[in-house]
Every structure is written in structure tokens, then in C-alpha cells.
N, C-alpha and C positions, 0 to 999 in steps of 0.2 A: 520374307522367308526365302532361303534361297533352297534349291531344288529341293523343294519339301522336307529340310530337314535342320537348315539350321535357323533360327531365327536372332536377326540382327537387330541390335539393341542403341549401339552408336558406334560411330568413325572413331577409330584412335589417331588412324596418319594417314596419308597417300606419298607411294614412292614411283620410282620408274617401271618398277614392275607390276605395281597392282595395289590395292587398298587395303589395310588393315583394321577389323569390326572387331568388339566385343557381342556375341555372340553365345546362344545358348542350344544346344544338341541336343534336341530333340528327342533323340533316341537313346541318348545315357544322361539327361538332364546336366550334364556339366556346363560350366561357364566356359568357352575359349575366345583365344585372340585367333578371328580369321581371315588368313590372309588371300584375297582372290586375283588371280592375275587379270590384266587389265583385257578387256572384250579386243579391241585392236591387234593383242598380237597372239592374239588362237588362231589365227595361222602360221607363224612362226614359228620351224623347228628350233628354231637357237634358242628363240624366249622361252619355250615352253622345255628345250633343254636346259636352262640356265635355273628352271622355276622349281623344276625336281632335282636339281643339282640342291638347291640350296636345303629341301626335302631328305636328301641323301646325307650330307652335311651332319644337320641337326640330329638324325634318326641316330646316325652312327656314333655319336659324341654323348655318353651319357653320364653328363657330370652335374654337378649342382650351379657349376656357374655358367653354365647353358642354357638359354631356353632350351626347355624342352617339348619335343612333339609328339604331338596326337596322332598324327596321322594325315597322309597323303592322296588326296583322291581328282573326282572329279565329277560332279554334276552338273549337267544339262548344259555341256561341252565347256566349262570352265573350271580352270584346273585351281586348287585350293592344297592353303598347310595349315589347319587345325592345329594350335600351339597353348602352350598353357600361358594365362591372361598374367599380365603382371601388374598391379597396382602401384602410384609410387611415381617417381621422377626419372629422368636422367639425369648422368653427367653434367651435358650439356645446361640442362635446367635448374641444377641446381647450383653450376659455377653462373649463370646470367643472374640467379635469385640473391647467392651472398656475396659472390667475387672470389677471390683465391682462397684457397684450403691452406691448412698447416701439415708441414709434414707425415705428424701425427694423425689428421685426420687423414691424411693421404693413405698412408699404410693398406690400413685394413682392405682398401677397395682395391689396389695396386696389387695385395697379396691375391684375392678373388681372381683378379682379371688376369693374372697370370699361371695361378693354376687353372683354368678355364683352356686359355690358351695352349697351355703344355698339354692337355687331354686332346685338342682337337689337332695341334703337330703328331702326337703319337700314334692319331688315326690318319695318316698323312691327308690334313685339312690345313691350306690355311685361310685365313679370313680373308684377307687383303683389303679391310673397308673396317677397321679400329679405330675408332672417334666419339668424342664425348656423347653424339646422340644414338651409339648404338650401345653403351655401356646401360645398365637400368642398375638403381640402387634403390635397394630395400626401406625400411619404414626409418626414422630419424631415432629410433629406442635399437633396433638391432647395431643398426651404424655406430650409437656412444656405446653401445657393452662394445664391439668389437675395439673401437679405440682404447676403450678404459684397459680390456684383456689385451690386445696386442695379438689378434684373432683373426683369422681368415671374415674376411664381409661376405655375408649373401649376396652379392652379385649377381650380377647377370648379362652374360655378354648376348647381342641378339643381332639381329639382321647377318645371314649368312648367304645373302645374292649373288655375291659377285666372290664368293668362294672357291680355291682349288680345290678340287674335290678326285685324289686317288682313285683314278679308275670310270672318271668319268674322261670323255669327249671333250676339249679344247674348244670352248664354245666362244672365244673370242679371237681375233685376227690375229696373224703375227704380227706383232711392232705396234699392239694397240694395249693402250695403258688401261686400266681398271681401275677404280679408288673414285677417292678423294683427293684430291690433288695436296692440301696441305697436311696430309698425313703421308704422304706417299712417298718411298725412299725414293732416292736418284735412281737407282736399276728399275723400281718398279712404274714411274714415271716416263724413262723411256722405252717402256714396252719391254725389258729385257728379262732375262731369266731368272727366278724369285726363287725363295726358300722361307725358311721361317724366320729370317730376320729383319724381313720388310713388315710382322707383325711385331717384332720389337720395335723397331723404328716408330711405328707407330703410335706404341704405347709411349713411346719416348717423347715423343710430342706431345700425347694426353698431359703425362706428369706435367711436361712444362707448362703446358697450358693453365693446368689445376693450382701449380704452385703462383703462376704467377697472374693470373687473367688475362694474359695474351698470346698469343700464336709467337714461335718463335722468330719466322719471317717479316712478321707485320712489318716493323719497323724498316728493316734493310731490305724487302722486296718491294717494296712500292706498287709500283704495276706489273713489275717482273718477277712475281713470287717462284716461279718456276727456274729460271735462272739463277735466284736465290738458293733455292733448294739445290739444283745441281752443284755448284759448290762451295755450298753447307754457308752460306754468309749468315747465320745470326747474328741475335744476340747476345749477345752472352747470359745466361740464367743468373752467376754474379751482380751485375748491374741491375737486372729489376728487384735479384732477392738480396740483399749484403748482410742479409742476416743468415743466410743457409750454410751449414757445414760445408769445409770446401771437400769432404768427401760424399758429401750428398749431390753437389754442383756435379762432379766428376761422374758418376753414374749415369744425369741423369744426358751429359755431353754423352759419354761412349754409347748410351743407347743408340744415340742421335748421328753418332758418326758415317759420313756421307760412306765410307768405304764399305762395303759387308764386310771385310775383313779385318776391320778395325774395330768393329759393333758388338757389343753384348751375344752372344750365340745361341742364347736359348732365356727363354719365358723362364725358369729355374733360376738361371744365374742372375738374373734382370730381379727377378724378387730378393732371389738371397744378398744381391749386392745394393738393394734399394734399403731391406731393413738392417744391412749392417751397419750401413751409411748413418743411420737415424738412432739405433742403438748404441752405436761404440764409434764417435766423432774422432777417435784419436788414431784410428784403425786405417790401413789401408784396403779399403775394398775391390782395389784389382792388384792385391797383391799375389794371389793367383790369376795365372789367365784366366779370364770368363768368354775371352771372343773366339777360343777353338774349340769347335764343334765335337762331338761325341766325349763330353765328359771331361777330358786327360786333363789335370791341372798340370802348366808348366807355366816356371817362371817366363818375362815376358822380358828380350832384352831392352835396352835402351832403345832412344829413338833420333837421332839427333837435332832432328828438324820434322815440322809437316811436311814439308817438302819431300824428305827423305821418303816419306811411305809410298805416293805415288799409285794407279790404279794398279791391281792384279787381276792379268788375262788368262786363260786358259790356253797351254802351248798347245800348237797344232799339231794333229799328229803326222806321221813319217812315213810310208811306205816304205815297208824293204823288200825288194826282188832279190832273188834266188834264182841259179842258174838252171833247178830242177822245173820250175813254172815258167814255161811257154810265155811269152809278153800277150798280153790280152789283145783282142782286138782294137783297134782305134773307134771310137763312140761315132754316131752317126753325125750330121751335122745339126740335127735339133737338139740334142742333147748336148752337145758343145755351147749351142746358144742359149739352151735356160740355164746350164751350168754358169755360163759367165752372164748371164739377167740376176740369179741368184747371186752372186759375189757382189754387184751394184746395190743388192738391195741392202745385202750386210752392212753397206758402208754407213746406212741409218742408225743403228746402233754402235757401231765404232765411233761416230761421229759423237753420241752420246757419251763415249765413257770417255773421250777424250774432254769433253767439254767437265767429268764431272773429275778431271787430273787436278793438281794445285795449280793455281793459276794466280800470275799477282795484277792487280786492279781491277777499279770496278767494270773495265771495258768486257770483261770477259764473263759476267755477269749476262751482260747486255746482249753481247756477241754470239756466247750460247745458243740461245735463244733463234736468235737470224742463220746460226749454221744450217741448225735443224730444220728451218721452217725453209730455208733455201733448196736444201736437201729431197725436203720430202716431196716438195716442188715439181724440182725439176726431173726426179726418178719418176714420178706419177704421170707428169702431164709426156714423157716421154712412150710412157707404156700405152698410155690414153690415145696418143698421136697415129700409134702403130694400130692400133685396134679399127680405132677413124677410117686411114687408109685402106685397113683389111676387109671392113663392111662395105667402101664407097659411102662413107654418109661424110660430103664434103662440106654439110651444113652445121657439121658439129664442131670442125675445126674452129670457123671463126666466133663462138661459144669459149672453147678450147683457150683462143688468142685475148679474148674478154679477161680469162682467170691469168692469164701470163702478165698480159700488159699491168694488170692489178699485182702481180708477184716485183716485177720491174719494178714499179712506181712504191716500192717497198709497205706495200699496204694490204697485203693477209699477212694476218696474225699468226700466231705459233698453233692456235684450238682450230681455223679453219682451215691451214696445212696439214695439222692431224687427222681431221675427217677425211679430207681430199687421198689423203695416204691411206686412211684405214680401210675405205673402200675399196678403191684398188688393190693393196693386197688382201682383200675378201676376197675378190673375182678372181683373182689370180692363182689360188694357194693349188687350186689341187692340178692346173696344166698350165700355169703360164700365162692364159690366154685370157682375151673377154671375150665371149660369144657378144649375137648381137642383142640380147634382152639385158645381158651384164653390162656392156657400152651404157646403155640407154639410162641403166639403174645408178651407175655413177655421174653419167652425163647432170642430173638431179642436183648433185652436191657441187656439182660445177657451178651451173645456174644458181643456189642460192649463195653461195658465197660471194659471186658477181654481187648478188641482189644486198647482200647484205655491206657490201662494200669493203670485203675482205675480214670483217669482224667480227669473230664470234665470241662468245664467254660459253663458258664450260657446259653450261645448258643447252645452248643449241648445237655445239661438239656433240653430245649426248644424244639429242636429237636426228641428228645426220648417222649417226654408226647405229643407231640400232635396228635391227630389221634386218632383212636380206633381200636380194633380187630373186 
């Protein structure tokens, strides 16, 4: 029984935030899915920001292909989301139970998952975490009527954790990725600034997934799936399917396209160019543009090469003085110095879209990867350095020289340079600085990256960022 009211029946899952029960309420007899966040981080405002964000999410989105909820509360100091139970499989479950899906059976759920989507963009929500195991599909008799009709699926899109949530607080670091990594566009991968097309992308990976039983890096990432993903080295969808429309292949490529500006723009156009694909094989379905945003179809010119498209950055803007406006004062000398600490740390994400530019061979795969992890290196253990000398803890330096000599000896990885960075800029976002409990708190991820021998995999990445000092 948890605080005298709901009584727990069985585990459905456990995630990083907390455990999910079937469950029966006490006090309106209903059946729910209850999700409790985990005892460890009830002191965490982030988690327990992160935990009602996703509360917020759901509350505000109220479509059919949303779970939807009950209600947000809290008893006997742990926070819960009261959600309605879903019977049934996933995605996930059901591509491991048969293998790849037919077009045809793709539809219906494709159509679901993307009006689901386009209600929680229009409550400016996006998921950023779209993957076979959060999609839920309905009973195997709704699923064939919706094929047989050519019919929206009862769907159901679920886990909304690591959701932007309009109006909520920024509960993750600057330059710190969120997801899943092989669902995760290029921008969203290297911590940069998202939109709703990092949930196309993602859907864009489902399909490919569904049509063909494989992820589309498998093959060409090896061990450097992220490198892969930056730029876009698949497979081709052709080669696993050679029996799919090459106007179905093209769809389900533009979802997937490394550029956002090259990407499908909306969950809308992604469905409407997925069943035109499927319906009418002689058609072109980007014969309107579907990757400029707010609607306008226009035709889309030629292109001459990939090469030709190239990243698109936001121009800087310009100041213009006037002779009627006084010159301001000159800034003081700290402010000069986190001005230009700020411009340093920029260069982590420029570093990323460069690496996600066309690039020819596979060096630059590989390379990627080592820019980044070199990068975030050596911005952190600088900032780290200054802090050291600022406490007097000369004990932490050679701690410090432990993770360097390991960076030299080319052996932290890309996952255990991300935490090292993520931390830091935790400590740092809101003065610059580390006091001396923040030193101490990163000092932590120093030490186990030593310990771990510079190697993390995505789980103990996960591990290392969550929490605060």
C-alpha cells in the first residue's frame, strides 16, 4: 500500500526516474499505472523538477494518442503520476516478437504516433525520447481493422521525462544531450538547440527500424554510432528493403535528414508524405516542400550535390550606434572575462555542427568524435584548474593530472568527456565559478573516470550527470 491509498498489484518497468506499478486507488476504485520517483532523489530539485515537468507534459496534451493522466501528487514525501494502465505490447515488443512490419501494417500506427505528436508541438511540448519502447500499441483485432480501413491506430505515445515542457525551467545543463542516443538528431545529440524536428527524426528512425529490423547505424557505426549519426552515414533503407517504393524510401531518408533544414517539418507533413508514399507509388511526395516550417508549400529548387546544402547557422546580429547615443561605458574587467569564458565554451557546439557539415571519408566519422571529446577536455579541466588554484586545494590538481594524462594517452571516451563537461557547466551556468562544495562535486566524476579507465557507456554517462552539488 503506498500512503494509504493506493495498493500495488505488480511492477510494469523501472526507469531512471522511478518505478512503474499497476495499481488500484483506493478511493475511486480505479485501476492505474503508477509511476513513483525513485527514494534517492527526493532531495533533488532538478529530479523532482524533471518529475512534474513530465506531469505537466501529459496533463496539458489531451489527445487519444497520449497516455493520459490522473493526476499529480505526493504521499508520504514521494512524488507520483497516476496514469491510465495500458494493456498490450510495445513497439519495441512487438518488432523483437515478429521482425519487420509491412508498410501497410506500418501506417496505421505511424498515423497515431504522429497525430499524438502534432497535439503535444501545438502545446509547445516536445518529447525528445521517441523510440520503439515508448510507443504502446493497442490489442492485435483494433490494429487489423485500422490496416484493413487505412485508419488512425489507437496508439499511444508514453514516457514524457525528459520532455520540453513550454513554460517550464531548463532542468538540464547547457551542452547536455537528453534521449536516446540512436534516436537522437545531430543538434539534439550535441546538446544544441531543438525544435519539433528532432521528434521527426526520431520517428524517422522508428519507421526505419519497423520496416526493416534494424537500426539504421548498426551496420556503418560500429562502435562509433554517434559519429555515424553526426554525419548521417547509414544505410541505405534500399538495400535492407528493395522491395519498397522508391517514394516510400525518400520519405522515410528526409525524415532522417542530418540537417533540420533539410528534414520533414512537422509530424503533419511526415504522415501525410508517409501515406502518400504507400497509397499513390507513382506520386511524388515531396513534390511540395514539407521541410519549411509554418505550413507555405513551395516548390523546392534543385540541389546540385549534398555537398551543396552544407550546415545553416544563425547570422550574428550587428549593433548599430548613432551619433544621438552616448558610447556606453566599457564593462568591467569580470565581465570581460566571462564574456570571453562564454565565447570558449561556444566553440563546443560549433565544433559539433562542423563535424555534422559533408565531409568525404570515413576519417571524419572517427574524427568527430575525438574533436569533441578533446574539446570538452580541455575547456573543463581548464575551468577545473582555475577553481583548484582559487580554493588552494593543491591536492586536487594531481587527481586533475590523473584525467589529463588519461585524455593524452587518447583514452576517455566521447560518454566520459560528456559527463566531465556536463558537470562543469552545471556549476558554472549561473556565475562562472565553482564555489568550494561545487569543486568538490565535480572533483567525483573526475575520480571515477580515472577509476573507470576513461570508459563509459551511456549508462554510467547517466549515472554521472544526474543530481546536483
Amino acid at each position: 500500500m503506498i500512503g494509504g491509498r493506493f495498493r500495488v498489484e505488480r511492477e510494469l518497468g523501472v526507469g531512471g526516474m522511478g518505478a512503474v506499478y499497476a495499481a488500484v486507488d483506493q478511493w475511486s476504485g480505479a485501476t492505474v499505472a503508477l509511476k513513483l520517483m525513485r527514494s534517492e532523489l527526493a532531495d533533488d530539485p532538478r529530479a523532482a523538477e524533471r518529475f512534474r515537468r513530465e506531469g505537466a507534459a501529459l496533463a496539458a496534451i489531451q489527445h487519444p494518442s497520449v497516455v493520459q493522466i490522473r493526476e499529480v501528487g505526493e504521499l508520504e514525501g514521494v512524488l507520483y503520476l497516476a496514469m491510465e494502465l495500458l494493456e498490450g505490447e510495445t513497439l519495441a515488443a512487438r518488432l523483437e516478437r515478429t521482425g519487420p512490419m509491412s508498410p501497410a501494417a506500418l501506417l496505421p500506427i505511424v498515423l497515431g504516433l504522429c497525430e499524438g505528436l502534432a497535439a503535444a508541438h501545438a502545446g509547445g511540448i516536445i518529447h525528445r525520447d521517441v523510440k520503439p519502447s515508448n510507443i504502446h500499441l493497442p490489442d492485435a483485432a483494433a490494429l487489423a481493422l485500422a490496416e484493413r480501413t487505412g485508419s488512425v491506430a489507437p496508439v499511444k505515445l508514453v514516457d514524457f521525462g525528459v520532455a520540453r515542457v513550454r513554460g517550464f525551467s531548463k532542468v538540464t545543463s547547457s551542452g547536455l544531450a537528453v534521449g536516446t542516443v540512436r534516436y537522437m538528431a545531430p543538434e539534439q545529440l550535441t546538446g544544441g538547440a531543438v525544435d519539433e524536428r528532432v521528434d521527426v527524426y526520431a520517428l524517422g528512425v522508428v519507421i526505419y527500424e519497423a520496416l526493416t529490423g534494424e537500426q539504421p547505424f548498426e551496420r556503418t557505426g560500429g562502435d562509433d554510432v554517434i559519429g555515424a549519426i553526426l554525419v548521417g552515414r547509414m544505410t541505405p533503407l534500399s538495400s535492407l528493403r528493395p522491395d519498397l517504393p522508391p517514394a516510400l524510401t525518400s520519405v522515410v531518408h528526409r525524415a532522417m535528414a542530418r540537417l533540420p533544414t533539410e528534414r520533414i517539418a512537422s509530424a503533419q507533413a511526415l504522415a501525410a508524405a508517409f501515406r502518400s508514399a504507400i497509397e499513390d507509388t507513382t506520386r511524388d511526395p515531396f513534390a511540395i516542400d514539407e521541410t519549411r516550417p509554418g505550413g507555405v508549400p513551395t516548390r523546392r529548387p534543385p540541389v546540385a550535390s549534398e555537398a551543396a546544402l552544407g550546415p545553416t547557422l544563425m547570422a550574428t546580429p550587428v549593433r548599430v550606434e548613432t551619433r544621438a547615443h552616448p558610447e556606453p561605458p566599457p564593462p568591467t574587467r569580470s565581465v570581460v572575462q566571462k564574456k570571453r569564458g562564454a565565447r570558449l565554451w561556444l566553440l563546443v557546439p560549433l565544433i559539433a555542427v562542423l563535424c555534422v557539415a559533408p565531409t568525404v571519408g570515413t576519417a571524419s566519422v572517427v574524427g568527430c568524435q575525438a574533436y569533441l571529446t578533446d574539446m570538452q577536455i580541455r575547456l573543463s579541466a581548464t575551468k577545473l584548474r582555475g577553481a583548484i588554484d582559487e580554493h588552494e586545494l593543491p591536492a586536487l590538481r594531481a587527481e586533475l593530472e590523473q584525467l589529463e594524462q588519461l585524455h593524452r594517452s587518447d583514452r576517455v571516451g566521447f560518454f566520459a568527456a560528456a559527463a566531465f563537461n556536463a558537470r562543469v557547466q552545471r556549476t558554472i551556468e549561473r556565475d562562472d565559478r565553482l564555489d568550494r562544495e561545487e569543486l568538490l562535486w565535480v572533483m567525483e566524476v573526475v575520480r571515477d573516470i580515472v577509476a573507470h579507465d576513461g570508459a563509459y557507456d551511456l549508462e554510467q554517462y547517466n549515472k554521472m550527470t544526474a543530481g546536483g552539488p
